[in-house]
N, C-alpha and C positions, 0 to 999 in steps of 0.2 A: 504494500500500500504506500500511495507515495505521499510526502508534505504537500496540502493546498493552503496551506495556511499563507494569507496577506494576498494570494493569489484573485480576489474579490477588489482589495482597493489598488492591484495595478490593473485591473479593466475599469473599474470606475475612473483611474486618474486618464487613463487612455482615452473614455467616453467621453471624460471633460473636456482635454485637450483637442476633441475632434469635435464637440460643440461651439469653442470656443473660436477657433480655424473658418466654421462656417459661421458665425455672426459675427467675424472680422468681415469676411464678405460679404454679406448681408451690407453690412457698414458702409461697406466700400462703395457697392454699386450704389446704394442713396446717396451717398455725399457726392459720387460722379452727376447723378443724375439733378439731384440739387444743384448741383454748378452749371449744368448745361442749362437748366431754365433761368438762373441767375443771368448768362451768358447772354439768354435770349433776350431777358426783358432789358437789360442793361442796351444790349445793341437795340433791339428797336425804339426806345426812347433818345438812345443817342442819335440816331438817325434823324428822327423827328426832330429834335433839338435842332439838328444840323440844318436842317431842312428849313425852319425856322428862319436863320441865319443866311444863307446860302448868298440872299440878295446882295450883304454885304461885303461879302466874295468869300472866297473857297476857305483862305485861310481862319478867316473868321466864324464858318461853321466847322470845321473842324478842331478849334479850339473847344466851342460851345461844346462840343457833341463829347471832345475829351473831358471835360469839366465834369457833366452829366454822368458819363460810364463812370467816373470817379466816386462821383456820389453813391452811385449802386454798387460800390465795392468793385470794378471792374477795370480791365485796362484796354486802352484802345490801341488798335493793333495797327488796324489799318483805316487810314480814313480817306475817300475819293469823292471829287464834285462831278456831274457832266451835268451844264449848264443851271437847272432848276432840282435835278437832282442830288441824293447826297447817299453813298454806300458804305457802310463803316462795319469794321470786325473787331469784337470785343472778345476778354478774353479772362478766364476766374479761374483760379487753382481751386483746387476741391479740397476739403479738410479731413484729415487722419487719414490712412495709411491711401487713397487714392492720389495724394496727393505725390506722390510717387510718379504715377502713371502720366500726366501732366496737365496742362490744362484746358479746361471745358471752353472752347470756341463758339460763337456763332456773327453771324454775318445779316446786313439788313439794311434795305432801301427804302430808300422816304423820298418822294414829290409828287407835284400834282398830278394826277390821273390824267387833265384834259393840258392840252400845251396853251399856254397864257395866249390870250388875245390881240393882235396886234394892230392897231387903227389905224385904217386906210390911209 
């Protein structure tokens, strides 16, 4: 007959250790996913913001629109005008152990729908 004794708490600490493994990942992928809507809403308000501004010229909605992504914890990566238009990519690190993996992107366009009117 052979000793089982303490054989019970190294599968409990093993059981632990492999629940513990999967609600890091659990973790992870929320806080990714948290970051990529962060991402989102930061870029399309900066965009808007941009958009805003644009009349002023280019650099001055791309400031705006950096200001704004600032405010929502974000950074602006990339920011372009074409005429009344404004396209900007924001950018948010995710928190705890995602933050590894790197950060949560997204991208977003703001202007008028109908092309402004120009009098005869």
């Amino acid at each position: 007959m052979t000793d089982s004794r303490g054989s019970a708490s190294v599968l409990a600490l093993g059981v632990g250790l492999a629940l513990l493994l999967v609600g890091l990942g659990f973790q992870s992928v929320g806080a990714a996913a948290v970051a990529r809507h962060r991402a989102g809403l930061a870029a399309d308000l900066a965009a808007l913001s941009g958009a805003l501004h644009v009349a002023e010229g280019a650099s001055a909605a791309c400031v705006r629109a950096a200001a704004l992504a600032a405010e929502n914890g974000a950074t602006l990566t990339e920011c372009t005008t074409t005429g009344t238009h404004v396209i900007v990519t924001t950018a948010v690190p995710p928190t705890g152990p995602a933050a590894l993996i790197g950060r949560a992107t997204a991208t977003a366009h703001a202007g008028p729908v109908i092309p402004p009117v120009r009098p005869p």
